[in-house]
N, C-alpha and C positions, 0 to 999 in steps of 0.2 A: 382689249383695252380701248376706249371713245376714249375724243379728240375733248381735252377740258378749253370750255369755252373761254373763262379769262387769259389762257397761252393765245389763243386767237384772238381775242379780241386788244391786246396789251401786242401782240406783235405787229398787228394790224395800223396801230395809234401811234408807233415805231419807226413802223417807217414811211409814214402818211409826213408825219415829222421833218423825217430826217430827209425826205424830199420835197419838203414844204407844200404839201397839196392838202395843206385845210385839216379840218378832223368831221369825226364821226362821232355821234351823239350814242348813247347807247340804244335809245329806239330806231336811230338808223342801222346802227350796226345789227340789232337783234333781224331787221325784215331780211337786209342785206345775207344775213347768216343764214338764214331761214331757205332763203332763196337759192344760195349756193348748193347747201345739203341738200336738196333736192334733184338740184342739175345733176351732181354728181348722184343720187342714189338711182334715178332714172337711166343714168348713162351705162349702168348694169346690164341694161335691158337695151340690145341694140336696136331691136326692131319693136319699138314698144307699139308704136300703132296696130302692127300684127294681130302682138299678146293679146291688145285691148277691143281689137276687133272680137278675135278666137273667142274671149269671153263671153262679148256680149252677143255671138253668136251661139254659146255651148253648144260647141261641135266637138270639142274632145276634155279629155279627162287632162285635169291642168299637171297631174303627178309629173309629165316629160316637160312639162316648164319648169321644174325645181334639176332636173336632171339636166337641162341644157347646161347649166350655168355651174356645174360641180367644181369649174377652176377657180372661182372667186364666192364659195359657195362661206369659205371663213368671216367675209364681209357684208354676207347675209343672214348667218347664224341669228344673230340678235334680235332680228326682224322676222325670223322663223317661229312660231307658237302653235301648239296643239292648242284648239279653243272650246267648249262646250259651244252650241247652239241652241236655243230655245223655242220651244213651239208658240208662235202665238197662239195661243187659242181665241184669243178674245176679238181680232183684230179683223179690219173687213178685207184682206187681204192673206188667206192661212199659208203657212209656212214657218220652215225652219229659219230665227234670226239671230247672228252675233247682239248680244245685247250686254258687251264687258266695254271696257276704254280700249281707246285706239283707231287707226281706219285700217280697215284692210284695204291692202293692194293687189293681192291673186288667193285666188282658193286652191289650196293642191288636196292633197288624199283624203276623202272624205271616207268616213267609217261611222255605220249604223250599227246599233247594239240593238240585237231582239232577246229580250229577257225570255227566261222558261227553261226549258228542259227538252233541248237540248240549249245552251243558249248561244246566239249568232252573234259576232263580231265583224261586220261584213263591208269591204269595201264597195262604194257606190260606183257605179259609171255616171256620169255625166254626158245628158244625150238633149238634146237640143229641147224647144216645147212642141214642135209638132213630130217627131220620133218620139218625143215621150207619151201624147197623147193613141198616138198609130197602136203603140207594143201596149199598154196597157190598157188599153181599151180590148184587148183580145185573149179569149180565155186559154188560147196556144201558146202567146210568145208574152203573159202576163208576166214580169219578174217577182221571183221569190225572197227569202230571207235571206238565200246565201247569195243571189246575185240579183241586189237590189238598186235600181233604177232612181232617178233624179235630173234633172233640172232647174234654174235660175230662171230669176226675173226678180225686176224693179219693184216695191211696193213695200218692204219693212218699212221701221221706225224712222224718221227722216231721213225716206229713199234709198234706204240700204237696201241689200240684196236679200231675198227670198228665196228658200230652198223648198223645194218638194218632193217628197221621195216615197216611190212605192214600194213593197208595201209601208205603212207609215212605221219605223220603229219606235223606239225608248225612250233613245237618247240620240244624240250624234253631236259627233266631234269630227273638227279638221283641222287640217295642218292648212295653218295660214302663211302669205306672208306678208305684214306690216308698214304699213307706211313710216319714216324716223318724225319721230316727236320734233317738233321745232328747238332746236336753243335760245335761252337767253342767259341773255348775260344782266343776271341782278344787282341794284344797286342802290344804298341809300344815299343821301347829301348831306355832304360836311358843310364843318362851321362855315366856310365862305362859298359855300354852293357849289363845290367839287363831287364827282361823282364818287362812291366808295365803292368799291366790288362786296360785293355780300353774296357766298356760297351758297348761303340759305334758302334766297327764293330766285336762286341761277340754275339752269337744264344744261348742261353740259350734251354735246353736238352725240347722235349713237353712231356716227362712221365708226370704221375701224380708225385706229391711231397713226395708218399710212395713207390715212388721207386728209393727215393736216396740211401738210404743204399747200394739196391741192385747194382745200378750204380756204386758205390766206390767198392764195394767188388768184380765187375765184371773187372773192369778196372785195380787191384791188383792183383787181378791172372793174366792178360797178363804180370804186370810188375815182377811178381814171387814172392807173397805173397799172402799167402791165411787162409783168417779171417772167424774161423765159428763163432764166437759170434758177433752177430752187434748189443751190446751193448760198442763195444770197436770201432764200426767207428762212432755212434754215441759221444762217450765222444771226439774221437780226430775231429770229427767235432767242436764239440764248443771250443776245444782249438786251433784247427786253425785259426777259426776265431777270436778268443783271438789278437791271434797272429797278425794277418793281420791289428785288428783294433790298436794294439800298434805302429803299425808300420809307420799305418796314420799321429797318433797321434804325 
């Protein structure tokens, strides 16, 4: 279950309030929101400069980055997708590119499909570009269809990641995992220029649902309030919403 952005953003405006420290417009709230989800979705990742180096080094196969993190692996779920890849063909840079919505954040198991008789399904290694150039350049240690070879680099569709794999298969899919779509909190203007919440064009936060607190208490501190007991954004969450549904009413 995600964190619904109007509980965040109506508990936020609560107790900004009820401590008299100003308010928050909804385009402030929305960067502010935006900003926090990502502190916390990075903070999954203790040693992310590591991760991010390993990558742009491809020196190993990302599968044991999905496997470090199996204790909070609930709160990744969502942000985890088997993706197709697409071959450019056409492009002055060839390789395999995600060309669907979203940004990827890490590549984990990649798998090549060699059509025919017998037909291959075959996990890739991940070997840096010059071990990829060394082994396939050589008719001894060439990789085959069952144990097929690949490498990254810069150069897809605005500077996404490019894959190359020998031999070239079919198809190929990987298990990604996803950057969280930004929230916003939508809204039209009433008669005297008050904000309305409208469902319709609002993104609701992808955390998991125990990390609203943290989302309120993160998004308080940019506004200059800062709660260590989140037993107190808990109670003024339900009296927000108290609030919000009197108002329906």
């Amino acid at each position: 279950m995600a964190v619904n952005v109007n509980t965040v953003y109506t508990t936020v405006l609560y107790i900004l309030n009820k401590e008299q420290r100003g308010y928050l417009t909804p385009t402030e709230f929305n960067s502010l929101a935006a900003q926090v989800q990502e502190e916390i979705f990075n903070s999954y990742f203790p040693d992310g400069n590591q991760v991010n180096r390993q990558n742009q080094q491809n020196t190993q196969n990302d599968t044991e980055f999905f496997n470090v993190f199996k204790d909070i692996s609930y709160k990744l779920y969502p942000f985890e997708k088997s993706v197709p890849f697409t071959y450019n063909n056409g492009a002055a840079v060839l390789g395999w590119e995600y060309q669907g919505t979203g940004t990827i954040y890490k590549l984990g198991e990649i798998i090549a499909t060699y059509t025919g008789q017998p037909q291959y399904d075959s996990i890739v290694e991940l070997a840096s570009k010059s071990d990829y150039e060394k082994i396939t350049r050589s008719n001894l240690t060439s990789p085959g269809k069952q144990y097929p070879l690949c490498f990254t680099q810069k150069g897809g569709t605005g500077g996404s990641v490019l894959i190359k794999v020998s031999p070239q298969p079919n198809s190929l899919n990987i298990n990604c995992l996803f950057k969280p779509t930004a929230p916003v909190w939508g809204f039209t203007t009433g008669n005297v220029g008050q904000y309305v919440y409208s469902a319709g064009s609002s993104t609701n936060f992808e955390l998991d649902i125990s990390e609203q607190t943290n989302l309120i208490t993160g998004i308080l501190k940019y506004a200059g309030i800062i709660i260590n007991d989140p037993t107190i954004i808990q109670t003024a969450t339900q009296e927000a919403m108290k609030v919000e549904q009197n108002e329906k009413s």
